[in-house]
C-alpha positions as CSV (number, residue, x, y, z in Angstrom):
1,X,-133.0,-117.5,30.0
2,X,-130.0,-115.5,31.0
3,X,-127.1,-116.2,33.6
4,X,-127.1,-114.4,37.1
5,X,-123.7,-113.1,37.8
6,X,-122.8,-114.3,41.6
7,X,-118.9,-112.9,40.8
8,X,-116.6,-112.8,38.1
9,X,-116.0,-115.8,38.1
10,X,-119.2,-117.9,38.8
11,X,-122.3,-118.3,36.6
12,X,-125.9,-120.2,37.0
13,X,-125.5,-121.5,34.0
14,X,-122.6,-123.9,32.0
15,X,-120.9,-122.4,29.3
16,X,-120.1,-126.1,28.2
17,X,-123.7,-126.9,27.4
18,X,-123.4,-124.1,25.1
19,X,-120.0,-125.1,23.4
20,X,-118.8,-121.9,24.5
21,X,-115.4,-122.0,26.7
22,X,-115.7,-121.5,30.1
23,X,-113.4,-118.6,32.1
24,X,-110.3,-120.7,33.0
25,X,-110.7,-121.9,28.9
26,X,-110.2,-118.2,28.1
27,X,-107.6,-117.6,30.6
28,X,-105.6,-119.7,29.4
29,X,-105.3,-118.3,26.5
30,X,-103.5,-115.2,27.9
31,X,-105.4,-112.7,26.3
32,X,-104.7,-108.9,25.9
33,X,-107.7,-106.7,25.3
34,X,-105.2,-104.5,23.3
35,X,-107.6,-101.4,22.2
36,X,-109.8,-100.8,26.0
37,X,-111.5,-97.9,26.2
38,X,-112.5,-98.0,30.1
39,X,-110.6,-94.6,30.4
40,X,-112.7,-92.6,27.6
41,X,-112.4,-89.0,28.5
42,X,-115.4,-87.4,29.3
43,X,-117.5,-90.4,30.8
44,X,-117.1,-90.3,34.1
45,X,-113.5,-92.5,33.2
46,X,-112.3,-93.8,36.4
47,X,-116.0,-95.2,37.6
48,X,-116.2,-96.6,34.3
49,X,-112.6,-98.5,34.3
50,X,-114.1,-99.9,37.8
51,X,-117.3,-101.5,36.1
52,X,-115.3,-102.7,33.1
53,X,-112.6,-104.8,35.5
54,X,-115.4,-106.3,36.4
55,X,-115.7,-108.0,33.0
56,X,-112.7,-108.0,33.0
57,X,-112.1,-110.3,35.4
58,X,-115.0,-112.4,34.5
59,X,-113.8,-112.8,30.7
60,X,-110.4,-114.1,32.0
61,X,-108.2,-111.3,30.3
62,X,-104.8,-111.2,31.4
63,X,-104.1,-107.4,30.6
64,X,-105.4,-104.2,28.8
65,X,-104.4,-101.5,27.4
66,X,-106.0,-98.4,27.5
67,X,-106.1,-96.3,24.2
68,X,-107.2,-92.5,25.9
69,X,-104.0,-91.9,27.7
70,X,-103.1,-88.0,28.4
71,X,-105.4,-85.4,27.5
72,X,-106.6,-84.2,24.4
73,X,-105.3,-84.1,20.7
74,X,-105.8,-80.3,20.1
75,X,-104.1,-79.3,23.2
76,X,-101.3,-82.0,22.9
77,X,-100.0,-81.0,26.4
78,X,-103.0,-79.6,28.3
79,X,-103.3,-82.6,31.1
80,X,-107.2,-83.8,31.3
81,X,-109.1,-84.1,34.5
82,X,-108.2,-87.3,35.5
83,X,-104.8,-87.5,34.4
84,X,-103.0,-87.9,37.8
85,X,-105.6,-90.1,39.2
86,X,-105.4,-92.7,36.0
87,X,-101.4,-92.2,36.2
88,X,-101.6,-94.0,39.9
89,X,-103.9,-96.6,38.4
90,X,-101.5,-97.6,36.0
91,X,-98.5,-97.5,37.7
92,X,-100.5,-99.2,41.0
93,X,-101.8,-101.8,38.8
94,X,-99.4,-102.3,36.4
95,X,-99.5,-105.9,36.3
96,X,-102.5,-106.1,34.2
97,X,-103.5,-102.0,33.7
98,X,-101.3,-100.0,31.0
99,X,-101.9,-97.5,28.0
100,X,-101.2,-95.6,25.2
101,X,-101.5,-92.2,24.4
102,X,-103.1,-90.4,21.6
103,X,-100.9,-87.8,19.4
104,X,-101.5,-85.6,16.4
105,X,-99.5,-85.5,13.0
106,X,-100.4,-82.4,12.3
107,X,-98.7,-81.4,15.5
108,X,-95.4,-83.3,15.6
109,X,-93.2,-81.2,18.1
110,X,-96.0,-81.6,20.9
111,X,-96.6,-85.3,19.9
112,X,-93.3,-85.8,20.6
113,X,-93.2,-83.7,23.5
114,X,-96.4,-85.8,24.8
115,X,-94.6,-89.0,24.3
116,X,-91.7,-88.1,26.2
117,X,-93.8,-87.3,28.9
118,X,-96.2,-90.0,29.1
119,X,-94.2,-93.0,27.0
120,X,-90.5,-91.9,28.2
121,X,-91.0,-90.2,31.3
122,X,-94.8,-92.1,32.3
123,X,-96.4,-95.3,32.4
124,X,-97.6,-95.6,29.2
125,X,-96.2,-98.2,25.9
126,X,-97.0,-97.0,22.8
127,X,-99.1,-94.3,20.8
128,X,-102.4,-94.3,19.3
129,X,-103.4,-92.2,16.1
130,X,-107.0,-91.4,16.5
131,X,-109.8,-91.6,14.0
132,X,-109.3,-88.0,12.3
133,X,-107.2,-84.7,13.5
134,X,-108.6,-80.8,12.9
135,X,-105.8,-80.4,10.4
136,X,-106.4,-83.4,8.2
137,X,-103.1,-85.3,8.3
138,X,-103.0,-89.2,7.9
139,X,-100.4,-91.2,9.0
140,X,-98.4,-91.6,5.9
141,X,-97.2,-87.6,6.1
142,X,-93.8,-86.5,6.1
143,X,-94.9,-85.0,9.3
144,X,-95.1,-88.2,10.9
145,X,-91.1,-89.2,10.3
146,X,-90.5,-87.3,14.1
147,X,-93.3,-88.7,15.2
148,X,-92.2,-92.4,14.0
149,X,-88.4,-92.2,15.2
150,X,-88.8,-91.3,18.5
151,X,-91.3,-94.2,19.4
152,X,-88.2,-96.5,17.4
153,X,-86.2,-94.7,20.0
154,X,-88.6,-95.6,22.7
155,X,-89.3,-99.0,21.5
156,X,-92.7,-98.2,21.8
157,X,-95.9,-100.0,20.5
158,X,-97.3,-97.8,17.0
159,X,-101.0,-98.1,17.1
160,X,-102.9,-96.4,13.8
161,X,-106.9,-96.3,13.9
162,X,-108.1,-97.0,10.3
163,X,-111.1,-96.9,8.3
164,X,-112.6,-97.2,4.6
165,X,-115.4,-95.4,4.4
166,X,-117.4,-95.3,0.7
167,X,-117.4,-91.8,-0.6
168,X,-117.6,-88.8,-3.3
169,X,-118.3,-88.8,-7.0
170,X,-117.6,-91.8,-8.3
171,X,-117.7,-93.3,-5.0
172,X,-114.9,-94.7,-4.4
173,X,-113.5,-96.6,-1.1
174,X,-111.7,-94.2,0.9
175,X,-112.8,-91.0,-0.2
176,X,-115.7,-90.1,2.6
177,X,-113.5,-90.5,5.7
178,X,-113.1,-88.1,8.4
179,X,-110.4,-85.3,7.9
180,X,-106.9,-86.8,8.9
181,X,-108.4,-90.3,9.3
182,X,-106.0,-93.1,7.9
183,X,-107.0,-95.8,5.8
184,X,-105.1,-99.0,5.4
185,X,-103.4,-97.8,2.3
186,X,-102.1,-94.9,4.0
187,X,-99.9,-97.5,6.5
188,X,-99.1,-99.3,3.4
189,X,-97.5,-95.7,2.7
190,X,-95.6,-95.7,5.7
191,X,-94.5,-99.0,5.9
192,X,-93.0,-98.1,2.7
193,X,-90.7,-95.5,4.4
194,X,-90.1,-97.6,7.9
195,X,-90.3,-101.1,6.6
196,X,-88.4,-102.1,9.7
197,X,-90.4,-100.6,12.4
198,X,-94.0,-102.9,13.3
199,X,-97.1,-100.9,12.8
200,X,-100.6,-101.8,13.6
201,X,-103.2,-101.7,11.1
202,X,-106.5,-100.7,13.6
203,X,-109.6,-101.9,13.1
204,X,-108.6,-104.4,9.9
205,X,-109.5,-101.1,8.3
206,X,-112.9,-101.5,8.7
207,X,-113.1,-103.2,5.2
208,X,-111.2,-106.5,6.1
209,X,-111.3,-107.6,2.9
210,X,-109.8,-104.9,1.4
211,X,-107.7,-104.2,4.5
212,X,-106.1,-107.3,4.1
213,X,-104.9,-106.6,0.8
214,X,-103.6,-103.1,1.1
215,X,-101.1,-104.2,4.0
216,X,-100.7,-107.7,2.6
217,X,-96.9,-106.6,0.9
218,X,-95.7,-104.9,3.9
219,X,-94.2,-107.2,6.4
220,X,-93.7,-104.7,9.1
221,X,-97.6,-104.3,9.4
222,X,-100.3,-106.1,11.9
223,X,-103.5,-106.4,11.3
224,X,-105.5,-105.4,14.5
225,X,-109.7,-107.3,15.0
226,X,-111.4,-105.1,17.6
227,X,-114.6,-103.4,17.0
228,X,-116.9,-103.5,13.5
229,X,-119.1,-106.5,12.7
230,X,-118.2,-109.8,13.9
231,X,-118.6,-111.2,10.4
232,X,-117.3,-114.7,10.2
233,X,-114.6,-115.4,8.1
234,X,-112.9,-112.4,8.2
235,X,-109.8,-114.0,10.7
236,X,-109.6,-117.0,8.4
237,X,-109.1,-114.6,5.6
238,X,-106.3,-112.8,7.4
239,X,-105.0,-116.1,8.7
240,X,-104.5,-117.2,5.5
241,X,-102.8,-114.1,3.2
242,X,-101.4,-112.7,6.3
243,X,-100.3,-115.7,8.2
244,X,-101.5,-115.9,12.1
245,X,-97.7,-113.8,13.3
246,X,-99.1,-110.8,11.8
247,X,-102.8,-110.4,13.8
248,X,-104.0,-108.5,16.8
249,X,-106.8,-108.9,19.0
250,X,-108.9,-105.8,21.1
251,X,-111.9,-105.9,23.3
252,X,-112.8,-102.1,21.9
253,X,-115.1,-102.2,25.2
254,X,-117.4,-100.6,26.9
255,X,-118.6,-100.3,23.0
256,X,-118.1,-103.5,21.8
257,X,-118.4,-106.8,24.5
258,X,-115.8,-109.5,24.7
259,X,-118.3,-112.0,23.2
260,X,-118.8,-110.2,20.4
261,X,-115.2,-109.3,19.5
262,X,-113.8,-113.2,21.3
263,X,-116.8,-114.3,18.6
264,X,-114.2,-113.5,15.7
265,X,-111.5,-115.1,16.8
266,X,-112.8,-118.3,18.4
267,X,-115.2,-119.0,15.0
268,X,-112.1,-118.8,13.2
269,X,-111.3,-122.4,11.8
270,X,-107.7,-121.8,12.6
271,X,-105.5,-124.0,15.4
272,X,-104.9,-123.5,19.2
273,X,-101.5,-121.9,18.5
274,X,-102.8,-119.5,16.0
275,X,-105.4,-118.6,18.4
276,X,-103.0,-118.1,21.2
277,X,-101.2,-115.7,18.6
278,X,-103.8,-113.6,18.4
279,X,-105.3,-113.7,21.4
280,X,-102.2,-112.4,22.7
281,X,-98.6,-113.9,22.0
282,X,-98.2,-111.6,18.7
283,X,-98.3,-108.6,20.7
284,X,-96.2,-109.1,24.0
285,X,-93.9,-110.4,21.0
286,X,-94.3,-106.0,20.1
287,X,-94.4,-105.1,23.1
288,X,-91.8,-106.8,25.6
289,X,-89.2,-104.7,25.7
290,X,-91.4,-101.3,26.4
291,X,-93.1,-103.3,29.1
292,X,-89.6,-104.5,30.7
293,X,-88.5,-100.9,30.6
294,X,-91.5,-100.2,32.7
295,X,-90.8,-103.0,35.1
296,X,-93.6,-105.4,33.6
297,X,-92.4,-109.0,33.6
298,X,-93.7,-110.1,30.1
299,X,-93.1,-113.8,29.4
300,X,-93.8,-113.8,25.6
């Protein structure tokens, strides 16, 4: 038996009777789908925001932010199709709509010159490194010192996809990843270097246990749940070597759905509060004072 969506908002059936919360349950906690992909170039990215507000609205989410911000990675400063009409978006419906924008390490001088436009200059909050680069640089590079001073200049939001993928001969964890693609250890690196400036560990590294270990020393570094198995357990591990001030929460949708991804954090057997951390409160804590520059009230 399925539900029949009348809105966003309204459902045949009652999410009680499944011990499930119901929207204004999830609204309250103030959730921030902090890795949304409703603007992935190439697929059609402004019809495809529209659907996903839809869920949007229906899951209760108080704000996204969108990860495909400003063209491509090889051509740092080419604009993409849609990059004046998803500007307008963001700056139109900035009240729950922002992003960040994708650079390259193995570019630094147009990184920069990309976050100045789009970060400085634009709508957009922090910067994404993406899951591999054509010149194989992780994030733990000398290349990336530029790269990690002028978003400490900006005050922006440091987002850094990871992944631990099994490879070579022995096989060992870390060794079949794509070319330039970071693994937790490699922010461990850099949080070495800038132990005073927050970084986000994406994906809990794909391996959460081991994830949670290699960032476990360094303070300065967040773990990030969005996409990957919604294994149970895996946020009560982090909970408990990380503590609950140092975790992130993403939707990772249209891939993923907010079930699936909500699934982790709400199976947890962790508090309200820690939940409301997560859910939300950890990063406006990152991001407020980007957001204020950008004339987004952020009550933390």
């Amino acid at each position: 038996m399925t539900s029949q969506m009348k809105s966003p908002r309204e459902f045949v059936l009652d999410p009680a009777e499944y011990g499930i919360p119901n929207r204004q349950q999830l609204a309250d906690y103030r959730i921030w789908d902090t890795h949304y992909h409703g603007f992935l170039t190439g697929r059609e990215p402004i019809e495809q925001h529209k659907r996903m507000m839809f869920y949007v609205e229906r899951m209760g989410i108080e704000r996204v932010i969108a990860l495909e911000i400003g063209g491509s990675l090889r051509e740092p400063l080419k604009p993409a199709p849609h990059d004046d009409e998803v500007w307008k978006i963001m700056e139109r419906d900035k009240e729950i709509v922002t992003g960040i924008t994708p650079i390259d390490p193995g570019y630094p001088h147009e990184s920069c010159a990309k976050m100045e436009k789009w970060i400085r200059n634009g709508p957009c909050i922090g910067i994404k490194y993406v899951g591999g680069n054509e010149l194989g640089v992780t994030c733990d590079h000398p290349n990336n010192d530029r790269i990690i001073d002028l978003a400490v200049e900006l005050e922006a939001v440091i987002y850094i996809h990871t992944w631990i993928k099994v490879g070579g001969s022995p096989r060992v964890p870390g060794k079949n990843n794509n070319a330039g693609e970071s693994t937790p250890m490699d922010v461990a690196k850099l949080a070495e270097r800038y132990p005073d400036v927050p970084l986000i560990c994406g994906h809990a590294g794909g391996d959460w246990e081991l994830g949670i270990r290699a960032i476990r020393p360094h303070e300065n570094v967040y773990l990030e749940y969005s996409g990957g198995d919604p294994q149970s357990g895996s946020v009560d591990m982090a909970v408990n070597e990380l503590g609950a001030d140092r975790i992130v929460w993403g939707g990772h949708g249209p891939s993923r759905s907010y079930a699936t991804e909500m699934a982790k954090v709400l199976d947890a057997d962790i508090t309200h509060s820690e939940r409301m951390k997560i859910f939300g409160r950890n990063y406006r804590r990152l991001a407020k004072n980007i957001c204020r520059k950008k004339g987004i009230a952020v009550e933390v």
